[in-house]
N, C-alpha and C positions, 0 to 999 in steps of 0.2 A: 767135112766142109763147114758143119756149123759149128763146129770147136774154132778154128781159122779164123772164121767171121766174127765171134764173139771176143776173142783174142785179140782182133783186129781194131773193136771198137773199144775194148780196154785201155789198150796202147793209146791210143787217139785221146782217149778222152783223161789220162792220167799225165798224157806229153805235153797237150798244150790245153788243157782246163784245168786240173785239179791242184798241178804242181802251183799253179799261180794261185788260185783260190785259197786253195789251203794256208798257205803259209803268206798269203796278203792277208787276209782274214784274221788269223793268228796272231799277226806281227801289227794290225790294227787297233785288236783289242786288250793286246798287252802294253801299249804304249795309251791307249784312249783309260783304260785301267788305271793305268800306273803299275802296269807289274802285280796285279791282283793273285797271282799263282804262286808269286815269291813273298808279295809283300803282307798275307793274310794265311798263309798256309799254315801257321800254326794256330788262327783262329779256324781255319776248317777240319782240326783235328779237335779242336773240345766242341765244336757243337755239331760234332755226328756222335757224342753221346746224352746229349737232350732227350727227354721223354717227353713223347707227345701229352695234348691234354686230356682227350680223348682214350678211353679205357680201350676200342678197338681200333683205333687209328693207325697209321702206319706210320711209323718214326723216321726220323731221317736215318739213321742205323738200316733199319729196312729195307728205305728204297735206295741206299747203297748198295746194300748185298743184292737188291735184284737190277742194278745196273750193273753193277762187278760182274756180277753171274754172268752175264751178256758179253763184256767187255774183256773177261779174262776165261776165256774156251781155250780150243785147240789151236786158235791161232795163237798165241800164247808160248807154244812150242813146234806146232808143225810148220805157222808161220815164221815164225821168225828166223827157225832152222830155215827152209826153202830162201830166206831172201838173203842169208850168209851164203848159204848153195850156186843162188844164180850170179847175185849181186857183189857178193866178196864182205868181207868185215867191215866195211866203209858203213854198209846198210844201215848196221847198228846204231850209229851215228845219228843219219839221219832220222831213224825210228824215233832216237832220243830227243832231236829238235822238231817232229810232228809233234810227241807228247808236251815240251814243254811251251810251245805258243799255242799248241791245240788246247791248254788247260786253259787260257783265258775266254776262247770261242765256249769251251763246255760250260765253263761255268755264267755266262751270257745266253746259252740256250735254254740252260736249265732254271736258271733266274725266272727270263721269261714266259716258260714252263708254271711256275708256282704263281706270279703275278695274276695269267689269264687261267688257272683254273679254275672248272667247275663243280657245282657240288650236287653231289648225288641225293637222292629222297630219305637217304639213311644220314646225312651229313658228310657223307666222306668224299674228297675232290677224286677228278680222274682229268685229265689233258695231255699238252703233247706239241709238239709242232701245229698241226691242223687247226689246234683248237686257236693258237696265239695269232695264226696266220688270218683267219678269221673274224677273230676278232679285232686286231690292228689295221690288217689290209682291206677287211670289210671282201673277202672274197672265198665263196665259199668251192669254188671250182677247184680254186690252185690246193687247197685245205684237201679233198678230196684224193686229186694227185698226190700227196705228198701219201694219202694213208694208205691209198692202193701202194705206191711205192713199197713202203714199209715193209708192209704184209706180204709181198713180193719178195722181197729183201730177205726178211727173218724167217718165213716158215715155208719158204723156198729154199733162196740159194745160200743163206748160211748156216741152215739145218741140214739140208744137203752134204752142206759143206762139213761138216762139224761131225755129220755119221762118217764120210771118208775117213775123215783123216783119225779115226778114231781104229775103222777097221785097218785101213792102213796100217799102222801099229804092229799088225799080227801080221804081215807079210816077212817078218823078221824072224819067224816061229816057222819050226819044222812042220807045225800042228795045222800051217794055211796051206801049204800045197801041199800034203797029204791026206787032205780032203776030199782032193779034187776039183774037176771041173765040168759042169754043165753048157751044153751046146742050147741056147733057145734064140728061136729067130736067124739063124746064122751069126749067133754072138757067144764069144766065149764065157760064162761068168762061175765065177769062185765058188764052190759052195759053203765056201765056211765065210765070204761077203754075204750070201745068200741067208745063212741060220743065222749069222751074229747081225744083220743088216736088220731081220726080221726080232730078233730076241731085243734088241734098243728099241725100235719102233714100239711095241708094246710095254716096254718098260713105261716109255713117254706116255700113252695113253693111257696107263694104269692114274700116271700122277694129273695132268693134265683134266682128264675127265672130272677130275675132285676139287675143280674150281682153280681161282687165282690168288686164294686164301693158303690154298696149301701150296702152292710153288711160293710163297711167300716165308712159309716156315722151313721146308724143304732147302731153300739156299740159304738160308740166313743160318741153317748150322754146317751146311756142305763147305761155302764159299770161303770162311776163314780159314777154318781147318786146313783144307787142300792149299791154300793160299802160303802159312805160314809152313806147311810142312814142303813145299816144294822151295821157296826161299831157303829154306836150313839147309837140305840137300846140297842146292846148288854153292852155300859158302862151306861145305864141307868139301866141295869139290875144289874151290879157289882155295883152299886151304893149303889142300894136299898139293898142288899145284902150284902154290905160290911163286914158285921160282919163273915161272912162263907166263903171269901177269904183265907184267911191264912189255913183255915183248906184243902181246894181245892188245896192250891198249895202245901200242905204239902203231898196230896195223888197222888198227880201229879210224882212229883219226889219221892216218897217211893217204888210208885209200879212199876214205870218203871225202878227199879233196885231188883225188885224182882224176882231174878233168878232159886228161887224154884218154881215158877208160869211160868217162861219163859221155861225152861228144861222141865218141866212136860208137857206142852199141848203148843208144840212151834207155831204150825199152830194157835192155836186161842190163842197167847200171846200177853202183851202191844206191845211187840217190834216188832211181827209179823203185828201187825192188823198197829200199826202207820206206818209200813215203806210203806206196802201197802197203807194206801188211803194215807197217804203224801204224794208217789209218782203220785197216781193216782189226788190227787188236783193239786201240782206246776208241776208236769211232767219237773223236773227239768233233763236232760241229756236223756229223751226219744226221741228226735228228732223233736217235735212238731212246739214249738216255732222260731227256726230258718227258719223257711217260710216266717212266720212273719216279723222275722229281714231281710231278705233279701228283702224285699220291700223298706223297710227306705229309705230313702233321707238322706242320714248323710255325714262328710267329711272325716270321720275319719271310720273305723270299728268298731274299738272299744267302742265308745259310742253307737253304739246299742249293744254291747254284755255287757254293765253296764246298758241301758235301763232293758235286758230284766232279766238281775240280778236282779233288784229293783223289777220286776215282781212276781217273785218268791216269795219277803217277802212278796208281797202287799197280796197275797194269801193266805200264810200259816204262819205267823206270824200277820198279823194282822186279817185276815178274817176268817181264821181256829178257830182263838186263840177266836175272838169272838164270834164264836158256844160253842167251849168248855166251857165257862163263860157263856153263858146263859143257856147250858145244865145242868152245875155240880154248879151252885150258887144258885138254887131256892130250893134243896132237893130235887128233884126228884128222884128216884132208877134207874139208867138204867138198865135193862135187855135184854137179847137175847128176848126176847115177846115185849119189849117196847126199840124200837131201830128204826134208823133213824128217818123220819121229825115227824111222831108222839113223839119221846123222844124231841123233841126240842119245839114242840107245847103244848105237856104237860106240861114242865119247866115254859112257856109265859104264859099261862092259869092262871099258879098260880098268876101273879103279874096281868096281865090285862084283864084275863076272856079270853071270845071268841077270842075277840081284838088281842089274843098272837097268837092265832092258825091262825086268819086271816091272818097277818101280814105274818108269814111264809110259807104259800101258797102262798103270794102274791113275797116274795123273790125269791120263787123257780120258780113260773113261769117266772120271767125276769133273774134270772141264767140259769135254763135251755132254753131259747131263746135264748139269745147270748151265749152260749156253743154251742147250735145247728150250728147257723147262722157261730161263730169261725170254729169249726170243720170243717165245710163244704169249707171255703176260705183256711185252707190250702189243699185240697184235690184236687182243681182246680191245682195245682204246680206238684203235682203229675201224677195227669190224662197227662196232657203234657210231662212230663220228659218222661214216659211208651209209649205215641203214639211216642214221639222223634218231634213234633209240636204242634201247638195250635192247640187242639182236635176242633172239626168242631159243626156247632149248633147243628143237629144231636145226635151227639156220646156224647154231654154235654147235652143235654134234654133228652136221655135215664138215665144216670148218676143220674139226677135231679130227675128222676121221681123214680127212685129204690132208692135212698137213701131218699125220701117224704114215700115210702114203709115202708122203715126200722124203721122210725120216729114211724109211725102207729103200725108196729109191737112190737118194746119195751113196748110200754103201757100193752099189754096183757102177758109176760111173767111174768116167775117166778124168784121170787128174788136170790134165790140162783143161776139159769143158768145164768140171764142177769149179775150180779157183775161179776160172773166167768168168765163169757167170754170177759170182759173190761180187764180185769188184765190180763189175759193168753196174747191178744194181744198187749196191752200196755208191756209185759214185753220181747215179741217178738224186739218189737221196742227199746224197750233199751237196749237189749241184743247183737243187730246190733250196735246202734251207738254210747256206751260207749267203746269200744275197738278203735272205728275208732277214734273218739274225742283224746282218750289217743295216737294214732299213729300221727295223724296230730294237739296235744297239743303245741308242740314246735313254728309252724307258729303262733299261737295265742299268745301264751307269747311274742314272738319277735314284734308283733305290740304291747302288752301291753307298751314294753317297750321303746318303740317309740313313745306311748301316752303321756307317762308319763314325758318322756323326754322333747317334745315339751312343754307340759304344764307347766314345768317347767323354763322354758326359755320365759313366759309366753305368748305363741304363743296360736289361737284356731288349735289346732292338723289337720292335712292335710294328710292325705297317700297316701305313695309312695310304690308301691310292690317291687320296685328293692330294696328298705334301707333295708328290710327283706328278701330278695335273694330269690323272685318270682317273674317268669316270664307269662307273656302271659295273662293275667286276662282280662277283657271285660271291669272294670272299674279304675284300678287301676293303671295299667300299662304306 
């Protein structure tokens, strides 16, 4: 009944808020922009390799890979599999038009992000949504909500999330139901969800306990690697496959404008299933990623809010796009019974045997690790903004140990409760801070156009908060 009811408020809140939000918002700031996604995306690939000034600082490189971390998990491939599954190849589609007007909201959060941080006793900034809301709206309530959200969100329901679909995985394997299964409570549960649900949970608290320092270094060597080796796979796969392209992109774009499938059954249409997990992959204007961006070391704001723009495609144009090609190029049938990592393990099976299914277990367990390990560093931002200091060893080793909890818990739930309750809260959090974004989008254009300016006059870009008529900032000022 509470799966039902959570499912229930998803629907609801995806049918007739998010689908407008999202893509008003998007289509707002890609026009208020000028096309800032398309028209500077080759300046947001030279200055994510800038070196901060600062010998410990966190470079924009950095707070990349620990946005990416976040942004490119298991959804990544169990999602995007599931919304081919429910949705049909239309999804895909739509996934591709969340990420490319959600790249103008991100980089306008993230902007905003770097403009109001603050700076810590050692020099180093930390911020966030809360912090910008706060300090614009002058409210420190809604700021509050937004962190609780969050922290709800990430070391909840998409930690949770993130241990399923990982043990998931091994349902494919002789090795899961020959385990067995345990009766507790009147419920049946796995015991190989039970050892491997528990065996991740303390991985995460091994690294997690040793600061936000080291989930700093930790993704920044996981995050590429896994990134370009699952890219390669998948055009080895379009390779071999070439001849069934043209038919795949032909159904790609047929059915995502098949409007007598989207009106009939709008909850489980392409356009419904892709705007969900494409928002649930880039969480492009959820609030996520500017935690991230406010750590940067940069000169300017603005090239962290084009860093973590570039983010966005790295996700869902390029890493989305190569689940989709390896899921719908080998013949496989997706179905609601043959969906998520087992549809993607099946597709690899066909070209490399075992070898294909291994490989994507092995994906997901280093997506779902640095998704963990991302989640959890922006949560530490939050935990401080709610105490109003830097929460005490104490009060962050309770934190530590109930979200190591939650880790363990997700393995054992049911697929339909654990997605529902990622989306319900993730769309909590978007629901907060695309209105705010849109209320304080003006500040961000007026540095864009201050960027743009400089660079044009062919300075490396400097900001000044008075040349944009803000005052009082912690670093800018």
């Amino acid at each position: 009944m509470f799966a039902d009811l959570i499912n229930w408020i998803s629907d609801a809140m995806y049918s007739y808020i998010l689908i407008i939000l999202l893509l008003a918002v998007g289509l707002y700031f890609t026009f208020r922009s000028r096309f800032v996604q398309f028209r500077l995306l080759g300046e947001s690939i030279r200055v994510v390799g800038e070196k901060p000034a600062g010998e410990n600082s966190i470079s924009a490189f950095q707070a990349l890979m620990v946005s990416t971390a976040s942004r490119v998990g298991t959804g990544n491939i169990v999602g995007v599999a599931n919304a081919i599954a429910l949705g049909g190849c239309g999804a895909v589609f739509w996934m591709w038009i969340i990420a490319l007007v959600g790249g103008a909201s991100a980089f306008v959060e993230s902007t905003l992000a770097q403009i109001y941080k603050k700076k810590s006793p050692d020099g180093s900034s930390y911020g966030g949504p809360s912090y910008y809301i706060q300090a614009a709206l002058n409210s420190r309530v809604l700021g509050v909500v937004f962190a609780a959200a969050l922290i709800a969100t990430y070391a909840g329901g998409f930690n949770m999330l993130a241990s399923y679909n990982l043990i998931d995985s091994f349902t494919s394997y002789s090795l899961y139901s020959a385990a067995g299964f345990l009766t507790l409570a009147g419920n049946k549960y796995s015991v190989f969800a039970i050892a491997g649900g528990a065996l991740l949970a303390l991985l995460v608290g091994v690294c997690i306990f040793g600061g936000g320092k080291r989930i700093v270094k930790v993704t920044g060597v996981l995050v590429p690697a896994m990134g370009i080796i699952y890219i390669l796979m998948s055009l080895v796969v379009m390779v071999l496959n070439i001849g069934s392209l043209p038919m795949v992109l032909e159904r790609i774009f047929s059915e995502a404008f098949n409007f007598k499938a989207i009106f009939g059954g709008f909850a489980g249409s392409a356009l419904m299933q892709g705007i969900k997990r494409g928002l649930y992959s880039n969480e492009a204007g959820v609030g996520s990623a500017p935690n991230a961006a406010a750590a940067a070391d940069v000169s300017h704001p603005v090239k962290q809010g084009l860093v973590q723009m570039l983010s966005v495609f790295i996700d869902t144009i390029l890493i989305c796009t190569a689940t989709a090609m390896m899921a719908l190029c080998t013949g496989v049938v997706p179905s609601k019974s043959l969906n998520g990592a087992p549809l993607v393990q099946a597709s690899l099976s066909t070209i490399f045997g075992p070898a294909g299914s291994c490989f994507i277990t092995a994906a997901l367990l280093l997506f779902a690790f640095t998704t963990l390990l991302g989640n959890l560093f922006y949560c530490d931002g939050c935990l401080n903004y709610i105490a109003g200091r830097t929460v005490g060893k104490a009060g962050k080793t309770i934190f530590n140990i109930i979200a190591v909890l939650l880790v363990f818990a997700g393995a054992l739930l049911d697929f339909s409760l654990v997605w529902g309750i990622a989306d319900v809260l993730m769309g909590i959090m978007a629901i907060i801070n695309l209105p705010v974004i849109v209320i304080l989008g003006g500040t961000a254009l007026r540095a864009l156009n201050d960027y743009v300016e400089q660079r044009r006059e062919g300075r490396d870009p400097v900001f000044k908060a008075d040349r944009i008529g803000i005052r009082g900032t912690d670093f800018w000022s």
